[in-house]
C-alpha positions as CSV (number, residue, x, y, z in Angstrom):
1,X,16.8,66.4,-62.2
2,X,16.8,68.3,-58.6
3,X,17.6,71.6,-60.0
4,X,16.6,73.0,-63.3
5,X,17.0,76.5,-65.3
6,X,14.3,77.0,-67.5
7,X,14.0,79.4,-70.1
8,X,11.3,81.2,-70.9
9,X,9.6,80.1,-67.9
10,X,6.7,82.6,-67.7
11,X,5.8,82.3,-71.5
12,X,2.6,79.5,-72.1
13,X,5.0,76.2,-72.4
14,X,7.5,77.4,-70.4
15,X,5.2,77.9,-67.4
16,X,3.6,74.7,-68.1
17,X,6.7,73.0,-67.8
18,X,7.2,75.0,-65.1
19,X,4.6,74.2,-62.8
20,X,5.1,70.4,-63.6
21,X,8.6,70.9,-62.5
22,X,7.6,72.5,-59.4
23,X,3.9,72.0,-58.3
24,X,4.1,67.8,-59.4
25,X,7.3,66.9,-59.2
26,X,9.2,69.0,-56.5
27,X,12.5,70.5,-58.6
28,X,14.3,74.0,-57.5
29,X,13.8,75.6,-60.9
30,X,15.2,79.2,-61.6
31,X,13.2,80.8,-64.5
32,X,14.8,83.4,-66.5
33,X,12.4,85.5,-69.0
34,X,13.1,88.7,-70.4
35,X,9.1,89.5,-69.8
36,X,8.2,90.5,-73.4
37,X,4.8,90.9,-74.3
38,X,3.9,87.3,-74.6
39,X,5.8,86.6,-71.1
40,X,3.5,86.8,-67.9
41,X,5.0,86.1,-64.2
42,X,1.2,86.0,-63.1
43,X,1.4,82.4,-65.0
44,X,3.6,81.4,-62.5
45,X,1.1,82.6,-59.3
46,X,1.2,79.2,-57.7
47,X,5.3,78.5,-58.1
48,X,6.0,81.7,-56.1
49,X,7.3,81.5,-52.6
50,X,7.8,77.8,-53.3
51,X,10.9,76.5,-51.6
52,X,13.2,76.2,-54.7
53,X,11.9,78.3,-57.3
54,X,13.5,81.5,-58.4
55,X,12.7,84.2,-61.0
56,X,15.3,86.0,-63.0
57,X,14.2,88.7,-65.4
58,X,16.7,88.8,-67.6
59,X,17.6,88.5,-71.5
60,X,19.2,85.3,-72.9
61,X,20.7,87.3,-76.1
62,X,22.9,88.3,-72.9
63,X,25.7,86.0,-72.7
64,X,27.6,87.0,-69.5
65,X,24.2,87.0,-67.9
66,X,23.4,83.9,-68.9
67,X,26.9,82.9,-67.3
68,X,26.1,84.4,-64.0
69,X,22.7,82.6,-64.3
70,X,24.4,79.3,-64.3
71,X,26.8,79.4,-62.3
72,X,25.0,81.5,-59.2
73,X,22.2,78.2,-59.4
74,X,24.2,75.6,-60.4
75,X,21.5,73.5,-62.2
76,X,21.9,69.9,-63.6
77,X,20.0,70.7,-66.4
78,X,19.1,73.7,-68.8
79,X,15.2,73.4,-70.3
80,X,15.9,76.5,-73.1
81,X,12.2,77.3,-74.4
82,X,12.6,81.1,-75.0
83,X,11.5,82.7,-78.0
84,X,10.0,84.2,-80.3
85,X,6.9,82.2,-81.5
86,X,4.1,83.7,-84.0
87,X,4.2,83.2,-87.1
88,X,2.2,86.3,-88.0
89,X,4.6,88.5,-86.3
90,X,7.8,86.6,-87.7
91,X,6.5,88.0,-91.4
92,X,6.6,92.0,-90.6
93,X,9.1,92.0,-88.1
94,X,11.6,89.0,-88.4
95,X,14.8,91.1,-86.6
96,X,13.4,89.9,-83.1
97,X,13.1,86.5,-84.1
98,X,16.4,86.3,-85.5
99,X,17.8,87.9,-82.1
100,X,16.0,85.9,-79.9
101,X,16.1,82.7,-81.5
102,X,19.1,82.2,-83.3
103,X,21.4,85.1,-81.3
104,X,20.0,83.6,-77.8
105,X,20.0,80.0,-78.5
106,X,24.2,81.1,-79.1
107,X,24.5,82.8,-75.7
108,X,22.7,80.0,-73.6
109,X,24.4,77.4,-75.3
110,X,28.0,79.0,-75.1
111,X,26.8,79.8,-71.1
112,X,26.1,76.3,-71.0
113,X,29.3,74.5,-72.3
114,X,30.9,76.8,-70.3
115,X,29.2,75.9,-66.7
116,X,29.4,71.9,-68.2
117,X,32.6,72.2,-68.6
118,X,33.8,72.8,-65.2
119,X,31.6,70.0,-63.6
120,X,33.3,66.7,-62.7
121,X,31.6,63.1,-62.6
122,X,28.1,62.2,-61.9
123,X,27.4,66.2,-62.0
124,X,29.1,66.3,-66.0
125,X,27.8,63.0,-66.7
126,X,24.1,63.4,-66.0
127,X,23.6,67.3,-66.9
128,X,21.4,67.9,-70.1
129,X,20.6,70.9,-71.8
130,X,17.1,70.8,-73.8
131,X,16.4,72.8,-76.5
132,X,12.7,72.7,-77.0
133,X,11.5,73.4,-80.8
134,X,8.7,73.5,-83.2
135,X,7.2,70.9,-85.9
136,X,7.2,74.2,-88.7
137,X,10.9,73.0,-88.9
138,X,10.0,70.4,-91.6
139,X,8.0,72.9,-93.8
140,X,4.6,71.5,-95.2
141,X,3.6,68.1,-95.2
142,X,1.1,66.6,-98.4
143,X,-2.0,65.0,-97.7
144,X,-0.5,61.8,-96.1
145,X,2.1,61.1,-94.4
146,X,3.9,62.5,-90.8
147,X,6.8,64.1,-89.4
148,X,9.6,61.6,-88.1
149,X,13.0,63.0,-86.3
150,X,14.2,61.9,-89.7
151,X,12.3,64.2,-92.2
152,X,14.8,66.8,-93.5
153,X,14.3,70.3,-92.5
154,X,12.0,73.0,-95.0
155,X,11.1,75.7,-93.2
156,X,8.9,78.4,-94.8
157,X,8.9,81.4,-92.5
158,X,11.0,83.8,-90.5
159,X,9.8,81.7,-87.6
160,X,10.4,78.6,-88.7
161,X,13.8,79.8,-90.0
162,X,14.9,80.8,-86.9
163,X,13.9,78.0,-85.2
164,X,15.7,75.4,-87.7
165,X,18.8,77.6,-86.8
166,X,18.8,77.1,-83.2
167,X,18.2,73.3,-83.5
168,X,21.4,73.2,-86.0
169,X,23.2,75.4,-83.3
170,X,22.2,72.9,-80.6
171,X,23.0,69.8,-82.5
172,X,26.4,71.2,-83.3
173,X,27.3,71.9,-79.7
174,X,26.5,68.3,-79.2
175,X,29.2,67.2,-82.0
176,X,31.4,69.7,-81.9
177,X,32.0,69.9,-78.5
178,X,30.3,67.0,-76.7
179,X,27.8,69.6,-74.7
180,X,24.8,66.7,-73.8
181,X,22.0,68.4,-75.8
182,X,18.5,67.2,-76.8
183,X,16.4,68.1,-79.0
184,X,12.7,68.2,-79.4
185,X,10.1,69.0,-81.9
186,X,6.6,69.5,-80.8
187,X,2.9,70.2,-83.1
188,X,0.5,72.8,-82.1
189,X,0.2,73.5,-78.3
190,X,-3.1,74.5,-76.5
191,X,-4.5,75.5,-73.2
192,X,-4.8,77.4,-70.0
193,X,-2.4,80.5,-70.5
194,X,-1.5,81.1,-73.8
195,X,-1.4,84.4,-75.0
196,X,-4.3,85.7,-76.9
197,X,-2.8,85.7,-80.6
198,X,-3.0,82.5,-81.4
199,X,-5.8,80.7,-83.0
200,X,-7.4,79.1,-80.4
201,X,-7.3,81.6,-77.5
202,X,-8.2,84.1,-80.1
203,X,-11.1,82.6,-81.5
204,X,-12.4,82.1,-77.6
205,X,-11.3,85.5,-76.5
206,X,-13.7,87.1,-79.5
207,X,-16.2,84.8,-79.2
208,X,-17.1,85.8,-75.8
209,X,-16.9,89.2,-76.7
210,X,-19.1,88.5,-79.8
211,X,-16.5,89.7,-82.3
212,X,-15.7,88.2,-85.6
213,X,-13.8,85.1,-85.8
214,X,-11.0,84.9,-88.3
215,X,-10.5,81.9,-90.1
216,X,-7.4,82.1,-92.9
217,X,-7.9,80.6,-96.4
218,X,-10.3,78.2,-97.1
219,X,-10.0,76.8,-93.3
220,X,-8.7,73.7,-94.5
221,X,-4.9,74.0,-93.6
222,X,-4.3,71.0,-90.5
223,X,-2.5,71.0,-87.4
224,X,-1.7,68.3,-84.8
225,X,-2.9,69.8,-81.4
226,X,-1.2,68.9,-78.2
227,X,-2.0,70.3,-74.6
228,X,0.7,71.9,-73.3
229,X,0.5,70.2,-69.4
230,X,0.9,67.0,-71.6
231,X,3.6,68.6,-73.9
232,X,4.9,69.4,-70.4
233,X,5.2,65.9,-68.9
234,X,6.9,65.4,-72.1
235,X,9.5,67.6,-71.7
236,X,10.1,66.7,-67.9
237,X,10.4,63.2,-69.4
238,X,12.7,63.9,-71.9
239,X,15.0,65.8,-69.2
240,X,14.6,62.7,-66.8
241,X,15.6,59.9,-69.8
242,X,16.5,61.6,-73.4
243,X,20.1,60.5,-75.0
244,X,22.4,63.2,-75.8
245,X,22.5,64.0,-79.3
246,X,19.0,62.7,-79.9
247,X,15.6,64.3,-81.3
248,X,12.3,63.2,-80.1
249,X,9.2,64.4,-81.9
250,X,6.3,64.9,-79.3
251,X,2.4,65.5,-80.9
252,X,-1.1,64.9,-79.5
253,X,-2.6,62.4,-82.2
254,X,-5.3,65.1,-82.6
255,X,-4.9,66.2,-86.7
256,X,-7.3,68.9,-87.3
257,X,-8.4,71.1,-89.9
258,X,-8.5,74.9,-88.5
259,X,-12.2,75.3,-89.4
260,X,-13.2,71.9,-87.8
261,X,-11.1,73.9,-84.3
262,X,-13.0,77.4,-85.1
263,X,-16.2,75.1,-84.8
264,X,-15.1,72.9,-81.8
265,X,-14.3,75.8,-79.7
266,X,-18.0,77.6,-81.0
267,X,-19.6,74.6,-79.9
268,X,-18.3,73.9,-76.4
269,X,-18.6,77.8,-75.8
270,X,-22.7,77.5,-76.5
271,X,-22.5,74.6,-74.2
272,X,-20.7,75.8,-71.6
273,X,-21.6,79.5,-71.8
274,X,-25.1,79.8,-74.1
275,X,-25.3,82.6,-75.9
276,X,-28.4,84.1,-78.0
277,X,-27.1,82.7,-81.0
278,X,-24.5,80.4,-82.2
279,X,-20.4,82.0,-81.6
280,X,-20.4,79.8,-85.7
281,X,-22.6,82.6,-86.8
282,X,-19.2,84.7,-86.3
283,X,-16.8,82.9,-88.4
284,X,-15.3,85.0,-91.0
285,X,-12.9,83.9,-93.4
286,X,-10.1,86.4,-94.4
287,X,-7.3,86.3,-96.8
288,X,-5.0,83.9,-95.9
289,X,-1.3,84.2,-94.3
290,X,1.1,84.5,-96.8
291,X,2.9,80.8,-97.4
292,X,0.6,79.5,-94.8
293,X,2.2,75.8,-94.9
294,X,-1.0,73.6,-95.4
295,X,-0.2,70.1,-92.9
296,X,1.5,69.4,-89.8
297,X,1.2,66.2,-88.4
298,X,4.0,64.4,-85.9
299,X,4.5,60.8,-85.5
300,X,5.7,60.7,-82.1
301,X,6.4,57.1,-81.8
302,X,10.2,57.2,-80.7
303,X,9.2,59.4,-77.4
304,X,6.5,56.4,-76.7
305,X,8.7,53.5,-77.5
306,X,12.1,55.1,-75.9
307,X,10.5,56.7,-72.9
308,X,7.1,55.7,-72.1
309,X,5.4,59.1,-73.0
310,X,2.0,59.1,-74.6
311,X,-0.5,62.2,-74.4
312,X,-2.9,62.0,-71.6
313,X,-5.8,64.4,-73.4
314,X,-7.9,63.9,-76.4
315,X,-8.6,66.6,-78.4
316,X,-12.1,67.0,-77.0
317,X,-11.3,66.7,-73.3
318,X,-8.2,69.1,-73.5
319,X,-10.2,71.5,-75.7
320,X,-13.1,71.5,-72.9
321,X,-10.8,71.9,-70.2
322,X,-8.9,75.3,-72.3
323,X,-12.7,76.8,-73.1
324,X,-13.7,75.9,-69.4
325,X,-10.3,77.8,-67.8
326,X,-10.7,80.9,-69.9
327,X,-14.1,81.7,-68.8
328,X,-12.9,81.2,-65.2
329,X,-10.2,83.0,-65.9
330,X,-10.7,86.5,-67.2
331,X,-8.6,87.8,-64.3
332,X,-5.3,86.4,-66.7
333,X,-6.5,86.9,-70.2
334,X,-8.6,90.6,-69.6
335,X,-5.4,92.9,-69.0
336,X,-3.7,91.2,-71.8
337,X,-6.7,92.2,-74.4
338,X,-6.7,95.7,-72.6
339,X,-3.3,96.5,-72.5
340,X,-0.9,94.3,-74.7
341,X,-3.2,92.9,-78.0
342,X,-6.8,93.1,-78.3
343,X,-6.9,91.1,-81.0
344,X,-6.5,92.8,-84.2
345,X,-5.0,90.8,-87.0
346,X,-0.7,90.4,-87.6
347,X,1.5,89.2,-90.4
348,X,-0.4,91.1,-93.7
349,X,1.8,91.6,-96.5
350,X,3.7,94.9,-96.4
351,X,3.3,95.0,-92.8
352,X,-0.2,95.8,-93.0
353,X,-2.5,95.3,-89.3
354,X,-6.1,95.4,-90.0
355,X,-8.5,94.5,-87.0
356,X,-9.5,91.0,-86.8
């Protein structure tokens, strides 16, 4: 793919893929981000004045933008990763999740058929639009077991709900009206830029700081962990070989319990950055999030066997690397704890925000 639009390209996937795209592989890419609080152009420092890459701020709920976006670059293929994406935030205030996943996965899609439809030949042929999506889709898995493309769909939060939605959306544009979609499903990101909310950035962001470190529940809820610039070569992979109308399922082999991450990340902070005193002296368990789904876990053996992808990081090594780029890198994360969320917790019952 020589030209690529990419939504939600200044968010913490969407730059990953981003700078894949651009820095590795050479592609013209036009991002278009709305810049909400999670969306940071600074991610994109070493994109900018690239020959090729372009920056549209811009919201996808917009349809005639969207139209205008497509047609002024002309790209043979759409990644669409804007959204909304905490969980926490999805429970007490689900309107902007419904907007921006449900009511802008419409409007790209619609700008998209429309643009597909007047190309001709090789152009029509080979264009794809990727809709990138979550594993929270297929609700809570048991002890054993994973998460194939085939596993029906159970999702259990505002987020999740939203998300399912799109996918549905995406697939029927694909049946309905032939519009070359793909879909895929990914487990738990990490790594360099993501926005301070999430578990792991959080618990490294307090640690440093020598605030308390939040675990929900008992601590024994599991995720699959992927790093995103391996989620990244994923995507660019899919865009390069994925079948229209297909699903691939992309996770990092890395199943973890949340306390067992809370510990990893205390650890490699005392080795990296010794403290007086152990950051696991900080761990605080709080109440939990309500219908906090207890197992994620992808098999992701269609995306290997179909097209050759398989995660480059461990757990360990991509863990080291996140710790080691947010202690170089308090020029990113520091305004963002100043200015946009310093860390105080989301997604209480009743709408409730009580500092972490």
């Amino acid at each position: 793919m020589r030209r690529v639009l990419v939504t939600g390209g200044a968010g913490f996937i969407g730059s990953a893929l981003v700078r894949h795209l651009v820095l590795d592989l050479g592609t013209e890419v036009l991002v278009v981000d709305k810049l909400t609080y999670a969306g940071d152009r600074r991610s994109l420092r070493d994109c900018e004045g690239r020959p090729g890459f372009g920056f549209m701020q811009a919201d996808i709920t917009d349809l005639e933008a969207m139209q205008v976006a497509m047609e002024g670059f002309r790209p043979d293929a759409v990644a669409h990763l804007a959204a909304e994406s905490h969980v926490d935030r999805s429970i007490t205030g689900a309107s902007a999740f419904v907007q921006a996943n449900v009511v802008g996965s419409f409007a790209m899609l619609e700008a998209a058929r429309g643009y597909w439809a007047g190309l001709a030949g090789a152009a029509k042929d080979e264009f794809r639009f990727l809709h990138v999506s979550t594993d929270e889709v297929y609700g809570s898995l048991g002890e054993d077991g994973l998460f194939t493309e085939a596993t029906p769909y159970d999702p259990r939060s505002p987020y999740s709900a939203t998300k399912a939605a799109s996918d549905h959306l995406a697939r029927a544009w694909f049946h309905t009206y032939g519009l070359p979609t793909v879909v895929t499903n990914c487990s738990n990101n990490y790594g360099p830029h993501h926005f301070p909310e999430k578990l792991i950035p959080l618990t490294i962001l307090n640690a440093l700081e020598g605030k308390p470190l939040p675990v929900y529940g008992d601590g024994r809820n599991i995720r699959d962990w992927l790093y995103v610039e391996d989620h990244a070569r994923a995507l660019a992979t899919v865009l390069r070989g994925g079948v229209p109308g297909e699903t691939y399922n992309i996770g990092g082999n890395s199943e973890r319990r949340n306390i067992d991450v809370v510990h990893a990340i205390c650890d490699a902070l005392d080795r990296q950055a010794p403290g007086a005193r152990s950051r696991r002296s900080l761990i605080t368990f709080v109440a939990d999030r309500p219908g906090h789904d207890r197992r994620y876990a992808i098999d992701a053996t269609k995306i290997r066997n179909e097209l050759g992808w398989t995660p480059a990081e461990s757990f360990e090594s991509g863990l080291g690397r996140t710790v080691a780029w947010y202690l170089e890198n308090e020029w990113w994360w520091r305004p963002l704890r100043d200015q946009r969320y310093a860390g105080e917790r989301l997604g209480l019952p009743g709408g409730r925000k009580d500092a972490a």
